[in-house]
N, C-alpha and C positions, 0 to 999 in steps of 0.2 A: 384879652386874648389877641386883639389885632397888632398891639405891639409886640408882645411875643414872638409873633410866626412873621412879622416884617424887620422886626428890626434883625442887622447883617451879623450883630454880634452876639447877640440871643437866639438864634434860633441855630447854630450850631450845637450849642448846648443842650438842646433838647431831640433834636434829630438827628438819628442812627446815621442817617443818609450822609450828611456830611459833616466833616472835621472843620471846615472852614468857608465863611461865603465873602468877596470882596466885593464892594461896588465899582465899580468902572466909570459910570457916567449914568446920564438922565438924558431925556429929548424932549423935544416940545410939547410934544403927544402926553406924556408923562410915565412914558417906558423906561425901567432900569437895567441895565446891562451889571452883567455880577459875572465874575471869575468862580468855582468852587475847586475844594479838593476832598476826598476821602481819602482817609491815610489809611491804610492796611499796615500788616507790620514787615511788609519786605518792599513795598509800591506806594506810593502817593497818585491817585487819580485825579487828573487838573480837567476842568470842562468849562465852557462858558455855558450865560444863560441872560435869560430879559423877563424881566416880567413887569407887571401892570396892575396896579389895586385900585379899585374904584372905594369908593365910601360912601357915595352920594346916591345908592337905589331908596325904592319904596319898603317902607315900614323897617329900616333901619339896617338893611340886608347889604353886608360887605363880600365883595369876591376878590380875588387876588387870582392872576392866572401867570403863565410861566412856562417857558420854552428855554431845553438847555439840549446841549452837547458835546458830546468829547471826539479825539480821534484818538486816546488810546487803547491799544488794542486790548490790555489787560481789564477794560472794566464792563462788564454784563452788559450794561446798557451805554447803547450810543447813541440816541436819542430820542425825546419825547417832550412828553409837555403834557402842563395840568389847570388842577384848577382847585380853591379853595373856596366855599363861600359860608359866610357866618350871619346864620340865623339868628333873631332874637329870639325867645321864647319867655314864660311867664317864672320858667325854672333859671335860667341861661341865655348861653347862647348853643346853640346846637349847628356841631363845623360838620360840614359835609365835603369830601374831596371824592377829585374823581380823577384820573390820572392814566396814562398808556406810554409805550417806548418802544423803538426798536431794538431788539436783543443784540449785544456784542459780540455775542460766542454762536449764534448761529439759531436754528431754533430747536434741537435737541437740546442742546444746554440748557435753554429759556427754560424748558419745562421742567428742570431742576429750581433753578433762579427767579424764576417769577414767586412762586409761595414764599419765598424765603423775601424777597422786597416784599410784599405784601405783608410778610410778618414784622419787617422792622418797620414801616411804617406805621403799620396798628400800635406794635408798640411803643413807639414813639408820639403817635398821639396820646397813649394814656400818659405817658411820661408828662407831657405839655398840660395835660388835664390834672394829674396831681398837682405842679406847678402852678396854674393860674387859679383851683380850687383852695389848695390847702397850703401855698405859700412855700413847699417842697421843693427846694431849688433841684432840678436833676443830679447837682453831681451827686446829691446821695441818692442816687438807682443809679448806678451804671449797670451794661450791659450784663456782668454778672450779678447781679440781684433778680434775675430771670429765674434761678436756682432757688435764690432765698425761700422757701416753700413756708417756711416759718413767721416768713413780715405780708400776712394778708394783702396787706395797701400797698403793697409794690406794684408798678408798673403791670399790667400782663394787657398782651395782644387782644386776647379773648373779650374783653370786656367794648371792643370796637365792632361797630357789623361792618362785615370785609367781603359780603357779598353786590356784585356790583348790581344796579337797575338791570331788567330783562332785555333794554333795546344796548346794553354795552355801558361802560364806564365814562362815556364822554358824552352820554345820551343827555343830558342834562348843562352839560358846559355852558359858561356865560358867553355871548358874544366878546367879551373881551378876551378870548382866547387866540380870537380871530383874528387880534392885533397885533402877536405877539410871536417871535420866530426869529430864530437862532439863523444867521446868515451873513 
């Protein structure tokens, strides 16, 4: 799983969010700077970002956290930052994200645009879950197989809980969130 969702060239493949992640550099600390794009079909959205993966907690527990931003005007979100962390369990590993951003269209629009990020993320976690489960490389779901109402084991959102903790979405973030910022 942790190769998956870190490595630059794999985890495009799996995530609605972006068409493309590039590295940039590294620093002492052991923060990576990354370029991203989302292609749309008339716009390319280019953003930078950094993040930070630890591996080294108790009982085997990995977090990845990550700060990005764009300044162009066409993409919902302009900036935020998250977090990933990977339980083990006796089943798995059980990935918990928690994630926030400031909206790019204002905050009317947000309240269109948020459910719909929060869907393709869910979805794309299941996307990453058949993949590292059953060996399902993504290109077979792409985003039209959300329809396929016929192939059970396709990707679907629903099967993610997408309700955030009571105290917010970030109530839980690892300290290394704190290291990490787009600037």
């Amino acid at each position: 799983m942790w190769a998956l969702t870190q490595d630059p060239d794999l985890h495009p493949r799996w995530d609605l969010r972006f068409s493309r992640i590039e590295p940039t550099g590294s620093d002492s600390a052991g923060r990576s700077r990354f370029r991203y794009e989302r292609a749309l079909p008339l716009h390319v959205i280019r953003g930078e970002g950094i993040s930070l993966g630890e591996k080294t907690r108790d009982h085997g527990i990995r977090t990845s956290a990550l700060a990005f931003s764009t300044d162009d005007r066409l993409s919902p979100l302009r900036s935020g930052r998250g977090y990933w962390r990977y339980v083990p369990t006796p089943e798995g590993v059980r990935f918990i994200t928690g994630y926030d951003y400031q909206p790019g269209w204002g905050r009317f629009a947000d309240l269109a645009m948020r459910p719909v990020i929060l869907w393709m993320t869910a979805w794309s976690f299941d996307r990453l879950r058949i993949w590292a489960e059953r060996g399902e490389e993504p290109d077979r779901w792409p985003l039209l197989s959300v329809v396929w109402f016929w192939r059970s084991g396709r990707p679907r959102a629903a099967r993610c809980r997408t309700v955030p903790p009571r105290d917010g979405a970030m109530a839980d973030a690892p300290q290394t969130l704190q290291r990490v910022s787009v600037s």
